[in-house]
Each structure stands twice: as C-alpha cells, then as structure tokens.
C-alpha positions as CSV (number, residue, x, y, z in Angstrom):
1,X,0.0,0.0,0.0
2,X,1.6,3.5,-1.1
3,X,2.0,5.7,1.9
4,X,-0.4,8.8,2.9
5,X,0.2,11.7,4.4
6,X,-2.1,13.1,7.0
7,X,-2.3,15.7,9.6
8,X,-0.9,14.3,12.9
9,X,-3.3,15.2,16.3
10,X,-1.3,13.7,18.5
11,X,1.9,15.8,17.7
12,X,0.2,19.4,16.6
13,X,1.6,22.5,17.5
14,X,-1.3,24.8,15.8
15,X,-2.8,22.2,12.7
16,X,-1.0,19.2,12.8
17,X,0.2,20.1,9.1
18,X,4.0,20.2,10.1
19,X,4.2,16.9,11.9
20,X,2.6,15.1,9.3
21,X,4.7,16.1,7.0
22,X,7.7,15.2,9.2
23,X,5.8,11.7,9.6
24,X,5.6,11.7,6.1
25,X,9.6,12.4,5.2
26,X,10.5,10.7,8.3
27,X,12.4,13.5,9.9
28,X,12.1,15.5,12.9
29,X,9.1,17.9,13.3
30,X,11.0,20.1,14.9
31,X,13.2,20.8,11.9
32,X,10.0,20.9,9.8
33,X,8.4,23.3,11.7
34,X,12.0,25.5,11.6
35,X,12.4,25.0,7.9
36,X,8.5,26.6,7.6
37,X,9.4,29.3,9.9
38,X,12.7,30.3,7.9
39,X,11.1,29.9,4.5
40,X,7.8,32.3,6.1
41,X,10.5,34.5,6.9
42,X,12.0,35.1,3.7
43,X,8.7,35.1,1.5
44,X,7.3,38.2,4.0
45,X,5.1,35.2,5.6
46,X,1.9,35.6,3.4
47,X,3.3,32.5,0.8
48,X,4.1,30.1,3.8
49,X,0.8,31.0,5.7
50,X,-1.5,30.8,2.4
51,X,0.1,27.1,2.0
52,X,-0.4,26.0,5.6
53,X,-3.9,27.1,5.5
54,X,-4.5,25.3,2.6
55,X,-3.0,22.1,3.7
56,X,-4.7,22.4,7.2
57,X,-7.7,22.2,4.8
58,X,-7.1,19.6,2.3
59,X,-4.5,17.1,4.4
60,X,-6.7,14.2,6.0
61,X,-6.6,13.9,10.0
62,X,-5.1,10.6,11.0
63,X,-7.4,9.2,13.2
64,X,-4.5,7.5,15.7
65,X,-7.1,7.0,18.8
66,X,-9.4,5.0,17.1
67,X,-6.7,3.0,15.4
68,X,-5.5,1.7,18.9
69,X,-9.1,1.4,20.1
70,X,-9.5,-1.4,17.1
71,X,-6.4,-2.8,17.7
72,X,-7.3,-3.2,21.4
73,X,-10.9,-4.4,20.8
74,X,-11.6,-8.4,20.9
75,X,-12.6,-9.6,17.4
76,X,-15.8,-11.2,18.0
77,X,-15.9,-13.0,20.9
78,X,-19.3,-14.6,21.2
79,X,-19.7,-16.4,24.6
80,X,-22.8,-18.9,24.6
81,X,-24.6,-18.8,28.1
C-alpha cells in the first residue's frame, strides 16, 4: 500500500500540518516546523501562511485513537450462556 500523508493530532503545535509532514519524510518535526518558519521569513510570511492554510484544509486527519481502540478491541468473541 503506497504511503499517505495526514495531519498528525497527537503531535500538533497549531494544525498538525507540520508533523505530518515530518511523519511523512520521516524527519524531525522540529526541523519541519523550523524550515516553515525560515522559508515564512524570507517570503514576508503571506506565501508560507497561504500554503499551511491550505494544507490544514485539504490534508486528512489521521485518526491514531481509534486506530488503537481497534487494535485493542476483541474480534468477535461470542460467549454462549
């Protein structure tokens, strides 16, 4: 299966954007997020905060609580009484 990027919850700082891409490249976030602020910087922010705000709105949330929830619930365990 080809991998998928998402917006990370469980890591956010302000959208989650950031640490799924670091998921995504497997890197640090905290260079992500440093990397974002630099190139913000240099673009006079508008560029860097257009993009986030579209990936905060297009980038699926990776639902990591319910993943664990299914992988902790029995699979059909039917008792007879």
């Amino acid at each position: 299966m080809a991998k998928q990027i998402y917006r990370l919850q469980s890591s956010k700082m302000i959208g989650g954007v950031c640490a799924g891409l670091a998921d995504y490249l497997e890197i640090d976030s905290t260079l992500i997020r440093l990397l974002f602020v630099a190139v913000g910087l240099l673009t006079a922010l508008f560029p860097m905060f257009l993009f986030y705000i579209i990936a905060w709105a297009i980038m699926p949330v990776k639902d990591e609580v319910g993943a664990i929830r299914k992988a902790e619930k029995p699979k059909n365990s039917k008792t007879k009484s």
